[in-house]
N, C-alpha and C positions, 0 to 999 in steps of 0.2 A: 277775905272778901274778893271776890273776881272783878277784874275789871271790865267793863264791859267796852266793846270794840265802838269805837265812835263810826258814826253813819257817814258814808260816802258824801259829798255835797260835789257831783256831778256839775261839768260846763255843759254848753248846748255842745252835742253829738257831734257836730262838723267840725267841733276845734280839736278834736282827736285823732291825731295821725293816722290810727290803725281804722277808727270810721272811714277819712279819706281812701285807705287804702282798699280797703272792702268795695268803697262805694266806683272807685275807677275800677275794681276788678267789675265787680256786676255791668259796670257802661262797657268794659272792653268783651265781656261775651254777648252781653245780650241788647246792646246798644243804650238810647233813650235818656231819662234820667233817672239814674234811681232811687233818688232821695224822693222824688216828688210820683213818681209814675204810681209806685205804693205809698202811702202819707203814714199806712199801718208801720212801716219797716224803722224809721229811728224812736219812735215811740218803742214797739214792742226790744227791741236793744238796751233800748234804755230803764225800759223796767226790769229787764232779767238784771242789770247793775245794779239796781237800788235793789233786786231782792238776794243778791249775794254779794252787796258794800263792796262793789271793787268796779274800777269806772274801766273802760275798753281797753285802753293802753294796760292796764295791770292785767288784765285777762291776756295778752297777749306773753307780757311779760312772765307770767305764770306756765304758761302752755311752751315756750320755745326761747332758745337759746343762740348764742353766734361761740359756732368749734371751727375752728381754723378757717374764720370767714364765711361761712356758710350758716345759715338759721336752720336748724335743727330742731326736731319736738321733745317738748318732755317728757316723757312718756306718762310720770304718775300725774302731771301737771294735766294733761290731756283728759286720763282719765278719771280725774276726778271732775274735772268740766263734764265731761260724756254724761256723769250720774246725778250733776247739779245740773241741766241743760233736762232730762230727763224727768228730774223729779218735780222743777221748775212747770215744765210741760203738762205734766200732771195735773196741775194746780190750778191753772186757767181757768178760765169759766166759759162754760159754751162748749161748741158740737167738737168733736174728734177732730174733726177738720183745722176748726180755728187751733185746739191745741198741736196739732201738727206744724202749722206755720209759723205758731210764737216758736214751736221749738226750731225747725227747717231757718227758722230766721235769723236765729243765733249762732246755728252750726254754720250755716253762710257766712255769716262775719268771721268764723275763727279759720274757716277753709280759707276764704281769700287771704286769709293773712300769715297765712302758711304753714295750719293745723291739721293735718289729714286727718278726717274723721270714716268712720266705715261709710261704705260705697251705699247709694240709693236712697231713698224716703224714708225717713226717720216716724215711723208712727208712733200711736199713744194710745 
């Protein structure tokens, strides 16, 4: 018999480091607040976690490392986010558009947090 993986049970969004640190990268380019300016943006985060059981700080911990003091990516860590991030987008409900954004929303949380993802608009 398999085990089955028990289900993430998520804090609120802001008690996560790597939230914090997405949400001061988004205020230090583009000012404002970004928690609140979009109300869509810790919801849509928060659902990509519950739909691949791993809460933000483990997505991060997954995607990048520290080598002689420097945070570094992972490479297969990245890209298997790229293909869950993707397929995730896919699945949304509603116009092109909105799946753009749940997706665009998640690759922003991994970019501030020091995931290079390919350059430009991520469509669907």
């Amino acid at each position: 018999m398999i085990e089955e993986e028990q289900a993430v049970e998520l804090r609120p969004m802001l008690e996560y480091a790597s939230v914090r640190t997405w949400l001061d990268g988004l205020r230090q380019h583009w000012g404002g607040d970004p928690a609140n300016d979009d109300p869509e943006r810790l919801p849509m985060l928060e659902a990509f976690c519950l739909h691949i059981n791993r809460d933000p700080d483990q997505m991060i911990k997954e995607t990048t490392m520290l080598k002689d003091g420097e945070k570094r990516i992972r490479t297969k860590g990245r890209e298997r986010y790229v293909g869950l991030i993707d397929a995730w987008q896919a699945g949304v409900e509603g116009s092109r558009i909105r799946k753009t954004k749940y997706g665009n929303t998640v690759r922003s949380f991994l970019i501030h947090n020091g995931v290079l993802l390919q350059s430009g608009v991520q469509g669907g």
